[in-house]
C-alpha positions as CSV (number, residue, x, y, z in Angstrom):
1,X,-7.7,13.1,3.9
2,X,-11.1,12.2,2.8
3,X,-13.9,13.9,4.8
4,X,-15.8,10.9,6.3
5,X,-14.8,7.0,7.1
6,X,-17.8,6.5,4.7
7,X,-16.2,8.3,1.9
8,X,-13.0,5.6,2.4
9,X,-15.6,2.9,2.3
10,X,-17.3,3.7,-0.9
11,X,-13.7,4.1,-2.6
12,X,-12.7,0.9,-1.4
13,X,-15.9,-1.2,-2.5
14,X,-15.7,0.7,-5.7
15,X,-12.6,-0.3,-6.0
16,X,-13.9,-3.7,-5.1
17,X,-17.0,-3.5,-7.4
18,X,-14.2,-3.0,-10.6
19,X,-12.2,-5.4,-9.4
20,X,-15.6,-7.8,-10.3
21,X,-15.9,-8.7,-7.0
22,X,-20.1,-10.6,-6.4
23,X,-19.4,-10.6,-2.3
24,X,-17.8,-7.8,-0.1
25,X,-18.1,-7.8,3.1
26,X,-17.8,-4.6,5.5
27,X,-17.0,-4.3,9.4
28,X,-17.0,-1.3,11.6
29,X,-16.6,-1.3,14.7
30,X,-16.6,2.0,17.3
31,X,-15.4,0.8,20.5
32,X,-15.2,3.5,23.3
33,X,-13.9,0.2,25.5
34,X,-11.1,-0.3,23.1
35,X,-10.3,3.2,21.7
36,X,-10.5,2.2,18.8
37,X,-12.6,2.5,15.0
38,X,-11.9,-0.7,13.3
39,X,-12.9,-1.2,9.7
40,X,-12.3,-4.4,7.7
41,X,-13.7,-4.2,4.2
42,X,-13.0,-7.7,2.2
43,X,-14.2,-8.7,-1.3
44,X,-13.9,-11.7,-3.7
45,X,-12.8,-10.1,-6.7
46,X,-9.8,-10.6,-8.9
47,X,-6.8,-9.4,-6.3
48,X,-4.3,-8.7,-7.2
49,X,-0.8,-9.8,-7.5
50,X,2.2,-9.2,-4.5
51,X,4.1,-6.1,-6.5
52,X,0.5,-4.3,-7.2
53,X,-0.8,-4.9,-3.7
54,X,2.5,-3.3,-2.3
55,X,2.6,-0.4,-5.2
56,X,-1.6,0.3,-4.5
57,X,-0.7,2.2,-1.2
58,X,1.6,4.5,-3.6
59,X,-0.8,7.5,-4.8
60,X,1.2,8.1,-7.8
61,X,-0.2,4.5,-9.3
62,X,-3.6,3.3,-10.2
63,X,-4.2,-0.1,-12.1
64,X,-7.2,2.0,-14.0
65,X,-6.4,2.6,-17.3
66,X,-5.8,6.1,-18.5
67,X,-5.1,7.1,-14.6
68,X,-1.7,7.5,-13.4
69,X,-2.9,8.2,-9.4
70,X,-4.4,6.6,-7.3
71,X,-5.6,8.7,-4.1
72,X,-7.9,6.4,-2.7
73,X,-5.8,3.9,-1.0
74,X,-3.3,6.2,0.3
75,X,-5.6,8.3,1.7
76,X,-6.9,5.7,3.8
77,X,-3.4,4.3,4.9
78,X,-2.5,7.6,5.3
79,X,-5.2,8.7,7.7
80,X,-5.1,5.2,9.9
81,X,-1.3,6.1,10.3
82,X,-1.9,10.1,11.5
83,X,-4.5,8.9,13.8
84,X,-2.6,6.5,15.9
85,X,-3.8,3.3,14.0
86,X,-2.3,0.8,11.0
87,X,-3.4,0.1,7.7
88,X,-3.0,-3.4,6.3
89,X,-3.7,-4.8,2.7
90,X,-3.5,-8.5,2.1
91,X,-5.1,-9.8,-1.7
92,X,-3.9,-12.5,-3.8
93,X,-4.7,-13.0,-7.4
94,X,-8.4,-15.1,-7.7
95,X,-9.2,-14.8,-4.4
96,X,-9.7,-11.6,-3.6
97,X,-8.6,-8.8,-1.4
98,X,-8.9,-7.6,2.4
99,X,-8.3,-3.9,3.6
100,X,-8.5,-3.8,7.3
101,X,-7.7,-0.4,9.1
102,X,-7.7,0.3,12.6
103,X,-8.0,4.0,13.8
104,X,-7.5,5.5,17.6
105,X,-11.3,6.7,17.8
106,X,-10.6,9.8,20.3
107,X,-7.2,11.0,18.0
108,X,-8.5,14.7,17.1
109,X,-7.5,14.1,13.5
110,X,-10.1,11.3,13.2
111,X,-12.6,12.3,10.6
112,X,-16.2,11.5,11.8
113,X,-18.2,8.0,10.3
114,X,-20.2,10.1,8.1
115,X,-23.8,8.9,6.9
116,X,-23.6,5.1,6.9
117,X,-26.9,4.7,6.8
118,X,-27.2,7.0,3.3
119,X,-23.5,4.7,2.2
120,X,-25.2,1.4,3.3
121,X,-27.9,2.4,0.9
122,X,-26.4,4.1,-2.4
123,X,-24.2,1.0,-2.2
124,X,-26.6,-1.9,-2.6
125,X,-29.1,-0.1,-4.9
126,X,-26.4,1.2,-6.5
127,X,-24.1,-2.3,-7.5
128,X,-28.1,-4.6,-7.4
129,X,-25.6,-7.6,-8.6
130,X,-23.3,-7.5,-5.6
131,X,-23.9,-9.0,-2.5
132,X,-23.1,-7.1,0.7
133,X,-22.4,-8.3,4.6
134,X,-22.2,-5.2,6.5
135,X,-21.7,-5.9,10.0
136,X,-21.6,-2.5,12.2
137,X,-20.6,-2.5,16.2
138,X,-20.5,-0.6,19.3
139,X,-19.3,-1.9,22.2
140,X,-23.1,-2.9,23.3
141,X,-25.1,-3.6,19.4
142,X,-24.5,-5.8,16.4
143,X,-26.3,-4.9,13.7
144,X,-25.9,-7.2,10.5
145,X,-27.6,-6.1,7.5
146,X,-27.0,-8.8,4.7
147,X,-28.2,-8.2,1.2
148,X,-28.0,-11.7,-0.2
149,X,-30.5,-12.7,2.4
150,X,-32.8,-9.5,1.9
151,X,-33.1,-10.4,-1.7
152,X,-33.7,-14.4,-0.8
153,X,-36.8,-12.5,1.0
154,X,-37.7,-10.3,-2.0
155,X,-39.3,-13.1,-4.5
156,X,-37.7,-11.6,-7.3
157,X,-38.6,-8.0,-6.4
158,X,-35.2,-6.1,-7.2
159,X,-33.3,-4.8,-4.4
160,X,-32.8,-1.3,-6.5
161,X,-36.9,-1.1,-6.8
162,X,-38.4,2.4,-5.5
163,X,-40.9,0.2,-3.0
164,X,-37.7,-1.7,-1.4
165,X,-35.3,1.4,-1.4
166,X,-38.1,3.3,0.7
167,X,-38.3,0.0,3.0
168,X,-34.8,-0.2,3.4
169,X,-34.4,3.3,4.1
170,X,-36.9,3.2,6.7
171,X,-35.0,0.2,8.3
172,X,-31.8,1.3,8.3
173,X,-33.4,4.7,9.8
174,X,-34.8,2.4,12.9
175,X,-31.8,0.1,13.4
176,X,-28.7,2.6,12.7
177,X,-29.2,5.2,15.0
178,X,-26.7,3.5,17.7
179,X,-23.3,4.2,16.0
């Protein structure tokens, strides 16, 4: 088991990010109404084929080269499953992939969100060339925070700059605070 939702999230758009993927689109949602965590992360890289999207959830193989594990996946699956909730993995080849887990949010084996703000951030200053739709709920706020439009705003001013990283840091402090 990973320690945070948000270290699951940065393997899984990593894995995305590899897989060439220009759009990846994440949604959490923490629903004391529903009991539920609800994380849908979908990209539009490569995919993959039906045999490697049924062998990914197995940790003893990786489609990186050199690798013969893959933890990552598993991990994931495998921490949806102990905590009352399902794991699902649909991808086809040229279209992309989709990873959508539910969890049972009061389980006591639920590992806690972690920093999303700090994972919103390393992730778009981190991968400048991919666009990101993060869309985080509760059962009262939607907060949408959509990279492709904040660089439409930017003139040309990179997303990764030191003057936009502080600015985003100081937004995502004022309009994260909820989940």
């Amino acid at each position: 088991m990973m320690d945070d939702i948000c270290a699951h999230i940065t393997d899984v758009v990593a894995n995305s990010v590899s897989a060439g993927a220009k759009k990846v689109f994440i949604f959490l949602e923490k629903s004391t109404i529903k009991n539920a965590l609800h994380l849908k992360i979908t990209d539009n890289g490569k995919g993959m084929d039906e045999e490697t999207a049924k062998k990914v959830v197995d940790p003893f193989f990786s489609t990186k080269t050199g690798r013969k594990v893959g933890l990552g996946i598993p991990l994931l699956k495998g921490t949806a499953e102990t905590c009352g909730g399902y794991f699902n993995l649909k991808s086809a080849l040229g279209e992309g992939t989709e990873i959508d887990v539910f969890f049972t949010l009061d389980h006591p084996d639920l590992p806690p969100i972690g920093n999303l703000k700090d994972t919103i951030l390393i992730l778009t200053v981190s991968n400048p060339e991919v666009d990101f739709l993060f869309n985080i709920k509760n059962d009262v706020i939607n907060f949408i925070f959509d990279t492709e439009e904040i660089k439409g705003l930017l003139d040309g001013v990179p997303i990764n700059s030191p003057e936009v990283i502080k600015f985003l840091t100081n937004y995502l402090d004022e309009h994260l605070n909820f989940i």
